[in-house]
ZABAZA-980205 format. One line per field, with one value per residue (C-alpha): chain; residue in three letters; x, y, z. Coordinates in nm, 2 decimals. Example, Ala and Ser with C-alpha at 12.3 -4.5 7.8 and 13.67 -1.06 7.14 Angstrom:
2
c	[A / A]
r	[Ala / Ser]
X	[1.23 / 1.37]
Y	[-0.45 / -0.11]
Z	[0.78 / 0.71]
This chain:
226
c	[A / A / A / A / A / A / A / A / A / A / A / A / A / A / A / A / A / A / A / A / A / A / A / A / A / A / A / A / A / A / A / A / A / A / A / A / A / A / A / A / A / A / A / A / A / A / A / A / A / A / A / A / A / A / A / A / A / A / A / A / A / A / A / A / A / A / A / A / A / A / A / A / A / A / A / A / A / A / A / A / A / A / A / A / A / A / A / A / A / A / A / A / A / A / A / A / A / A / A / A / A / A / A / A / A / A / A / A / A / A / A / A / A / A / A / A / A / A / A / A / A / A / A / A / A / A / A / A / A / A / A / A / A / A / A / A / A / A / A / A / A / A / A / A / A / A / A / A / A / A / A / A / A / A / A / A / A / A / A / A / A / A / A / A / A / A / A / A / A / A / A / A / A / A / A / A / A / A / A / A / A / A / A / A / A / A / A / A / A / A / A / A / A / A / A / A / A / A / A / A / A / A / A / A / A / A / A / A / A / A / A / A / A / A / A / A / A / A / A / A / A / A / A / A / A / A]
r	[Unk / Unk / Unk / Unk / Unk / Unk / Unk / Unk / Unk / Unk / Unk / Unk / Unk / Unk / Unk / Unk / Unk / Unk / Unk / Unk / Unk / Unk / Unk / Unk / Unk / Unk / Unk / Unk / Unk / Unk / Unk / Unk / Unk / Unk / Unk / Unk / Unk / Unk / Unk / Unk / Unk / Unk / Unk / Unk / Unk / Unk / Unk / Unk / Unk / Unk / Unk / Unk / Unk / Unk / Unk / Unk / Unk / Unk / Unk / Unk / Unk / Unk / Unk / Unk / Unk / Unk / Unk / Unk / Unk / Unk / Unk / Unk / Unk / Unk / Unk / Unk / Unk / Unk / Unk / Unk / Unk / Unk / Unk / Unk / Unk / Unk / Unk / Unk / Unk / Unk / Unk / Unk / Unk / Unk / Unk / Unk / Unk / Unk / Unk / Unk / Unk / Unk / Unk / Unk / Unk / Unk / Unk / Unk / Unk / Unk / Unk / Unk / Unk / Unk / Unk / Unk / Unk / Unk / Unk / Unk / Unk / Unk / Unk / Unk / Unk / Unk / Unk / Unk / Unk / Unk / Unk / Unk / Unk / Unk / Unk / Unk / Unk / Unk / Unk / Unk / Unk / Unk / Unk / Unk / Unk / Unk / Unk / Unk / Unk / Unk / Unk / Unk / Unk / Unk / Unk / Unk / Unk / Unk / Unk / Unk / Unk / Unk / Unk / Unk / Unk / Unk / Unk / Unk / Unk / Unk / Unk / Unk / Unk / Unk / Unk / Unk / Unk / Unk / Unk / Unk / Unk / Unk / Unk / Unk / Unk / Unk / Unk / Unk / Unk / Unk / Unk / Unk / Unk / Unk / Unk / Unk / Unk / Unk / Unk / Unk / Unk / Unk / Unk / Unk / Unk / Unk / Unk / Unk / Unk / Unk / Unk / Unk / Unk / Unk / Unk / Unk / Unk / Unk / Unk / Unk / Unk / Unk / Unk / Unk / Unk / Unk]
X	[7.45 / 7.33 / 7.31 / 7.64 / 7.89 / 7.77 / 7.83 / 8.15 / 8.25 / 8.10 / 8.34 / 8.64 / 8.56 / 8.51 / 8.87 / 9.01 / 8.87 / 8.99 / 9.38 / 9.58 / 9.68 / 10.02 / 10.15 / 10.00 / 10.25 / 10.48 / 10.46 / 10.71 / 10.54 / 10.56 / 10.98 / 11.26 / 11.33 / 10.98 / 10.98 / 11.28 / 11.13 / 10.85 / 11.06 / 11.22 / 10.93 / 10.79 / 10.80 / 10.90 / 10.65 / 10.65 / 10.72 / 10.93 / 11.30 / 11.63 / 11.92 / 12.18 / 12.52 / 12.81 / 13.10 / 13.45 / 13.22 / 13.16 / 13.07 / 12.78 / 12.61 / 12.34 / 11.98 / 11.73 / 11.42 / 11.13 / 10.96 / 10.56 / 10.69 / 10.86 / 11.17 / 11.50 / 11.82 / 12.16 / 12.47 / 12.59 / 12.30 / 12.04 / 11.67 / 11.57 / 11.22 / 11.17 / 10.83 / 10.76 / 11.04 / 11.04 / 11.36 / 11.53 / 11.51 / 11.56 / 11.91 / 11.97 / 11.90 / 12.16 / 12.44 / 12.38 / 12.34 / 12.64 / 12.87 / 12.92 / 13.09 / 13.27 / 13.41 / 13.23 / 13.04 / 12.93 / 12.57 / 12.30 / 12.00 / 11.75 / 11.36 / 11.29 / 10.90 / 10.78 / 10.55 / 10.38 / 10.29 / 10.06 / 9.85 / 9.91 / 10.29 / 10.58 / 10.78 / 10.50 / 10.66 / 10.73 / 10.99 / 11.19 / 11.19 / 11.33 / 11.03 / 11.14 / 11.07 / 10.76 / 10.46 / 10.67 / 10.98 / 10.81 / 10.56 / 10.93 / 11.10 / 10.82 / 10.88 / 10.68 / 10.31 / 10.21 / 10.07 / 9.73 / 9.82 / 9.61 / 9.85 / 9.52 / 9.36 / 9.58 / 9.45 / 9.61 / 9.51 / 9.57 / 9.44 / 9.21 / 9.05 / 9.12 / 9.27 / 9.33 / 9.30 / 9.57 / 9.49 / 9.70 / 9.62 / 9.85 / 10.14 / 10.33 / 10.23 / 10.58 / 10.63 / 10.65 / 10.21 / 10.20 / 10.27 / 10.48 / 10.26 / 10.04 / 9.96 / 9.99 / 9.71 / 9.75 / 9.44 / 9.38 / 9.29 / 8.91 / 8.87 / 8.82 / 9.18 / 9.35 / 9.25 / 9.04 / 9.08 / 8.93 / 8.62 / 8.61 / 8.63 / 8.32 / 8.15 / 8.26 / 8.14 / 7.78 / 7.83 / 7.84 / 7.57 / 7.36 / 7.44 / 7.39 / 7.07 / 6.93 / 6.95 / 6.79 / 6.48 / 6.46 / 6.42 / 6.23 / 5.94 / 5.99 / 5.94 / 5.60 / 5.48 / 5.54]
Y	[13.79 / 13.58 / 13.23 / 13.16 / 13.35 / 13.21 / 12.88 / 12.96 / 13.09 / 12.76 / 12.55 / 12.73 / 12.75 / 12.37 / 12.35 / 12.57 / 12.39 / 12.00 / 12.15 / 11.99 / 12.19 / 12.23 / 11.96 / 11.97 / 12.11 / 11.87 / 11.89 / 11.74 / 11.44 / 11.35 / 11.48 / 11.18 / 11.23 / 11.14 / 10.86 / 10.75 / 10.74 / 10.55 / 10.27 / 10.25 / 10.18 / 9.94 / 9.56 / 9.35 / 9.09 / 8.75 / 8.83 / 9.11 / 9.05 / 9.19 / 9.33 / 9.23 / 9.45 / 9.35 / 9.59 / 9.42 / 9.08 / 9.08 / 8.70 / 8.72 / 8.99 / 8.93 / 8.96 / 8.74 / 8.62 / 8.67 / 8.30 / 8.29 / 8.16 / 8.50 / 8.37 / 8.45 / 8.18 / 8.42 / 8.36 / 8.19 / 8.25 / 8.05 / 8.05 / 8.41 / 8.50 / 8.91 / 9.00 / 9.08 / 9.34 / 9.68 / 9.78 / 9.95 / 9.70 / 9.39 / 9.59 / 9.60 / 9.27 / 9.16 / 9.33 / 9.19 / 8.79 / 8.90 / 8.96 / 8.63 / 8.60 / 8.90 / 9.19 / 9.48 / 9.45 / 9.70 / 9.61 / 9.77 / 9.62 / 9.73 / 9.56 / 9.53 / 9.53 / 9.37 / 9.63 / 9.57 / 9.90 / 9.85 / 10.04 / 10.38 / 10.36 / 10.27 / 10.02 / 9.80 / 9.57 / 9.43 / 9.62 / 9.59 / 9.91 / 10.00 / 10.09 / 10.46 / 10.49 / 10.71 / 10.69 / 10.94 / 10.70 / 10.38 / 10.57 / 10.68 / 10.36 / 10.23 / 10.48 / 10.73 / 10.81 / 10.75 / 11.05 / 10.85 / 10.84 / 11.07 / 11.06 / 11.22 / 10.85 / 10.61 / 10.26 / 10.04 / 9.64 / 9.42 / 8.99 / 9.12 / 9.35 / 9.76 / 9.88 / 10.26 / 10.50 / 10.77 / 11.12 / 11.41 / 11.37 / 11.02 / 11.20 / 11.17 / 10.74 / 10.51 / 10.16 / 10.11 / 10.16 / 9.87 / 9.50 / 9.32 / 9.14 / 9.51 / 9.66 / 9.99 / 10.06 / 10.40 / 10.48 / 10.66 / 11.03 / 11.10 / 11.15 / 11.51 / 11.58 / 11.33 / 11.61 / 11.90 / 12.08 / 11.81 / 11.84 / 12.23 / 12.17 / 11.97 / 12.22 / 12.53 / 12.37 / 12.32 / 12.66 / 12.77 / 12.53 / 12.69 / 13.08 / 12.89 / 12.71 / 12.69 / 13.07 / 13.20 / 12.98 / 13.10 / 13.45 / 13.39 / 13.16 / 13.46 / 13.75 / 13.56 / 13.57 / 13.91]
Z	[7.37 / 7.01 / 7.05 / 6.81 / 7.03 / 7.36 / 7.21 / 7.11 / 7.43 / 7.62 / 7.40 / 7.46 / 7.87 / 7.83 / 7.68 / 7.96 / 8.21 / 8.04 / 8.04 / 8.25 / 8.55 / 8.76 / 9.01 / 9.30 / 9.50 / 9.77 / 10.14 / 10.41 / 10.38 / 10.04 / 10.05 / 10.03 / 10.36 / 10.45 / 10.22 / 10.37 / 10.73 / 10.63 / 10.43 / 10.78 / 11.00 / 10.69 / 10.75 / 10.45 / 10.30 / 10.11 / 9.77 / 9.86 / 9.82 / 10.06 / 9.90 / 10.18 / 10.14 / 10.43 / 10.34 / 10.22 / 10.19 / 9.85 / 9.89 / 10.16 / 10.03 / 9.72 / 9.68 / 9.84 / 9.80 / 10.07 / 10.09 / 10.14 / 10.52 / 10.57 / 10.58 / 10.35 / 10.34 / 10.41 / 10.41 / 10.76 / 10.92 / 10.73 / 10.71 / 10.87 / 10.93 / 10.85 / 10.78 / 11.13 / 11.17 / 11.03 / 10.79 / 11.04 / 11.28 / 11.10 / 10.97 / 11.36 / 11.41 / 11.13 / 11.24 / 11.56 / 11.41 / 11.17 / 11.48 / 11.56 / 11.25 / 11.18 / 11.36 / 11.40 / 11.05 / 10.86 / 10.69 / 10.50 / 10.36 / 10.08 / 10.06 / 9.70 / 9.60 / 9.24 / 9.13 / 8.78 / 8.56 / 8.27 / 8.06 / 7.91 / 7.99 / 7.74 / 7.87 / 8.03 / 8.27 / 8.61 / 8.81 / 9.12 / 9.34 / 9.73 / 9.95 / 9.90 / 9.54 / 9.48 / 9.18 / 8.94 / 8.97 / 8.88 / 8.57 / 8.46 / 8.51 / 8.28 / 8.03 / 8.11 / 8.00 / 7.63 / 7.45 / 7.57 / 7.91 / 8.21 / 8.54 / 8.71 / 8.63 / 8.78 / 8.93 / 9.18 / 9.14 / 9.40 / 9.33 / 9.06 / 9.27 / 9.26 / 9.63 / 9.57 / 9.28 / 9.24 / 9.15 / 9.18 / 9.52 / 9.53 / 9.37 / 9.72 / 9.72 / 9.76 / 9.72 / 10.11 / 10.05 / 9.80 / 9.82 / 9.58 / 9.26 / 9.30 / 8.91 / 8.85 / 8.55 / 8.38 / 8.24 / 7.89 / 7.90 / 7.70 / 7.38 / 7.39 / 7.60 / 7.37 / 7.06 / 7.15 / 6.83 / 6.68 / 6.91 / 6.87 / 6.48 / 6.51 / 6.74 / 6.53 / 6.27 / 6.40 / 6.48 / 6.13 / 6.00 / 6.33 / 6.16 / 5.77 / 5.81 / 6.18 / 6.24 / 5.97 / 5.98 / 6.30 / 6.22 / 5.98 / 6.22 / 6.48 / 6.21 / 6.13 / 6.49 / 6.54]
């Protein structure tokens, strides 16, 4: 094979290989109903907030903030320390407080996590999101990804300091994982994915000056040694 086609050929295997492939496809354990299980067995944190609902008590039930003591102020039942209950517990535990009250109350509760998403997304921004929300659902809630944006290059920041990169391997990760004030940084894609053509322009055309120029002098240096 000449030098000029194998180069061409080695350009357009390095394009095949940059594409960006199929997602990764989702096991049980990336499915809502797994999600769901583990927003259960999670245990809220300072920071988070509790979305309280007590059905026909449209006056009790708001949203409430998590204080650094682990404690939330509700309705009747005042200061309330949570963080060292999992959701499906602490719910428990409400109705059973909430019984002294009413009769036979009916009560569902939602941990809210503030999750920042920055970077290559379009609506940059701090969002509230229940502890069964996945990566997709926050990226979209953000927008979704710029034209820049690589979802195979995802950083996690927690405090300044990175606690988990998410690849396509992270694309089953929920907020019951993070801790509210983590960042979500999507990062740019490289140059090359953001515009291959342009790249295989530039390497097509030192292909041509290789065939114009380079080649020629070639055969001609080899012709002499023969």
């Amino acid at each position: 094979m000449n030098h000029p086609l194998r180069t061409v050929l080695l350009v357009l295997a390095t394009v095949a290989a940059s594409a960006p492939g199929l997602p990764a496809q989702q096991g049980a354990d990336t499915s809502a109903e797994a999600a769901a299980r583990r927003a259960r067995v999670a245990t809220p944190r300072p920071g988070d907030q509790v979305a309280l609902k007590i059905w026909n008590e449209e006056e009790m039930s708001d949203t409430f903030n998590i204080s650094e003591r682990g404690e939330v102020i509700l309705p009747k039942l005042g200061p309330v320390y949570v963080i060292d209950k999992p959701v499906g517990a602490l719910q428990d535990s409400l109705r059973k407080a909430y019984s002294v009250y009413l009769r036979n109350p009916s009560i569902d509760i939602v941990v809210l996590r503030r999750i920042g998403v920055q970077g290559e997304v379009r609506l940059p921004g701090i969002y509230l999101a229940d502890l069964t929300v996945g990566l997709p659902e926050i990226i979209a809630r953000a927008g979704g990804y710029t034209d820049a944006g690589n979802p195979r290059n995802i950083v996690i920041v927690r405090d300044g300091e990175r606690v988990r990169y998410g690849g396509r391997s992270d694309e089953g990760l929920v907020v019951s994982e993070l801790q509210s004030g983590d960042q979500i940084f999507v990062r740019p894609r490289s140059a090359f994915a953001r515009n291959p053509m342009a790249w295989i322009g530039g390497a097509m055309g030192l292909v041509a000056t290789f065939n114009a120029v380079v080649w020629p002098l070639v055969k001609e240096i080899i012709g002499k040694d023969e």
